[in-house]
C-alpha positions in Angstrom: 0.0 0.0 0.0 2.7 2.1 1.3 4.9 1.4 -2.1 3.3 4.2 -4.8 4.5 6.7 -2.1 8.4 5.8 -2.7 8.0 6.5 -6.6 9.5 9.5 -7.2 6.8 10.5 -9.8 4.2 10.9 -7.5 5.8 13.6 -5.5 7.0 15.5 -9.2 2.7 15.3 -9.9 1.6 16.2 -6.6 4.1 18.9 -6.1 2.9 20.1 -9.6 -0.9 19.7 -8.7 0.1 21.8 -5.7 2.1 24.9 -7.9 -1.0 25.1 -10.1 -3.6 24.8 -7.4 -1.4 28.0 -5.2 -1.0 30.1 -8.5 -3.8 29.8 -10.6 -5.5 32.9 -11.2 -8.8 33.9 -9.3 -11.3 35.1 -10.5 -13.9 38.0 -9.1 -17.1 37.3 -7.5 -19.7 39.1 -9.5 -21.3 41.6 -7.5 -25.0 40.7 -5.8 -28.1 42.7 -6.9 -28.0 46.0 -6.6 -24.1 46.4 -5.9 -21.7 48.5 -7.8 -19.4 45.9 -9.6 -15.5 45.9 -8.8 -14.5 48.0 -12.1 -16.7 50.5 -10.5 -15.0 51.2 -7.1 -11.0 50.5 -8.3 -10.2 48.6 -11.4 -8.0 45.9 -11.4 -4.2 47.0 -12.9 -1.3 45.1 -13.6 -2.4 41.5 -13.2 -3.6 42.6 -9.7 -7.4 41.4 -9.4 -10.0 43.3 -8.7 -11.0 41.9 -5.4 -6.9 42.6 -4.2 -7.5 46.6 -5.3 -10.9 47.3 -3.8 -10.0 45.4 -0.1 -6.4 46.1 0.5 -5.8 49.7 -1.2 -4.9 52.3 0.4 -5.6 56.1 0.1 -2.3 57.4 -1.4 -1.0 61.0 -2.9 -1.5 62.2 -5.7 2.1 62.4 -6.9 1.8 58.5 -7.1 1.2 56.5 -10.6 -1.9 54.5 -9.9 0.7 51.6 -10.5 2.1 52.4 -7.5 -1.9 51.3 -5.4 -1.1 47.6 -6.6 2.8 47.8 -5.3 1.5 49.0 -1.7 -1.1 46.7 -1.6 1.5 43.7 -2.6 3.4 45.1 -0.1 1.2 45.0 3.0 0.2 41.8 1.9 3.5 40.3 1.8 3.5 39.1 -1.9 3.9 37.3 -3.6 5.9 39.8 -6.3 6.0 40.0 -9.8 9.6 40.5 -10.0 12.6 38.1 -8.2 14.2 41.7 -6.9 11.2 42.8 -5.5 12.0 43.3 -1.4 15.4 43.0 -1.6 17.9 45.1 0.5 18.0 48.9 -0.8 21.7 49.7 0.3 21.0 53.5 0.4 24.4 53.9 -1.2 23.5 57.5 -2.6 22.5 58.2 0.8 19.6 59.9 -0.4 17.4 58.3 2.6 18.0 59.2 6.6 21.2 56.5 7.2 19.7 53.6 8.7 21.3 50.0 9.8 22.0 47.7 6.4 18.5 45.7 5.9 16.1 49.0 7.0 15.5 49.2 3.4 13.6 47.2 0.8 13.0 48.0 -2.6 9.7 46.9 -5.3 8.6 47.4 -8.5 6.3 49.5 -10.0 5.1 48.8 -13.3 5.4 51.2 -16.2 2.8 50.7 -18.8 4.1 49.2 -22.1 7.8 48.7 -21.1 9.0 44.7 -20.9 11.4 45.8 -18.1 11.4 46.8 -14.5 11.8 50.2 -15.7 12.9 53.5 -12.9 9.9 53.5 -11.0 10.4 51.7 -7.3 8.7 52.1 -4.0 12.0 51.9 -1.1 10.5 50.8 2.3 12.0 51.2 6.2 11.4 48.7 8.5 9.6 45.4 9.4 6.6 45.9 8.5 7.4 49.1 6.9 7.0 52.6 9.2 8.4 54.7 5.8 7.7 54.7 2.6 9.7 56.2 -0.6 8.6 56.4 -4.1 11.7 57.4 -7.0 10.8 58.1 -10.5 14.1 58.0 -11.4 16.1 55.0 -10.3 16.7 56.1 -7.1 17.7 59.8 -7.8 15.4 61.5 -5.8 12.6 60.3 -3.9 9.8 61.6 -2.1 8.3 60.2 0.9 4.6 59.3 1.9 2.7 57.4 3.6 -0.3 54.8 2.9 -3.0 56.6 4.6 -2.0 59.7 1.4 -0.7 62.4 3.6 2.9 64.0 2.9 5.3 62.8 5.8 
């Protein structure tokens, strides 16, 4: 009974089975009678879903690209990220940021419309969970700071 657990091929399949069931898109609930649908309150950007943008983003500043709602909300959600660099160590080494202990700093992704790169735009977070926020334009250049609730730090 116990000997189709030792074949190697049944742990590739269920391990596989597992991948697809864990990252499978999900789709949106359509709304009930009478309730605005999802489009209508935040529409879904970036390969973010609808459901992800209406329950988990935050009020943020104008200055922000509306890219930037789906990064903060993968952020406070812990992933997972689109890209492999996404919350990585920022080193800070243009010390453009207060000087904080190596590891304050993580750095993510924010999509640019119609480029097949990461392009400049990043959000630079301080601390675990974050307690600042940073969004650069320019590949870390300049930066200004916000916070998630939209008011100017």
């Amino acid at each position: 009974m116990r000997r189709h657990l030792r074949n190697p091929w049944v742990w590739v399949v269920a391990a596989i089975l597992l991948a697809l069931w864990l990252f499978w898109p999900r789709t949106v609930n359509s709304p009930a009678p009478g309730e605005a649908p999802p489009s209508a309150s935040a529409p879904a950007r970036g390969g973010v879903t609808a459901e992800l943008v209406r329950n988990d983003a935050p009020a943020l500043p104008a200055f922000l690209p509306v890219e930037a709602r789906d990064t903060v909300a993968l952020i406070q959600r812990g992933g997972p990220f689109p890209h492999p660099q996404d919350g990585s160590v920022f080193q800070n080494r243009e010390r453009h940021l207060p000087d904080m202990p190596r590891g304050f700093y993580r750095e993510y992704t924010v999509d640019t419309p119609g480029l097949d790169h990461r392009g400049a735009r990043r959000i630079v977070t301080g601390g675990q969970p974050p307690s600042t926020w940073y969004y650069t334009d320019d590949h870390y250049d300049s930066f200004r700071s916000f916070d998630v609730a939209g008011r100017m730090q």
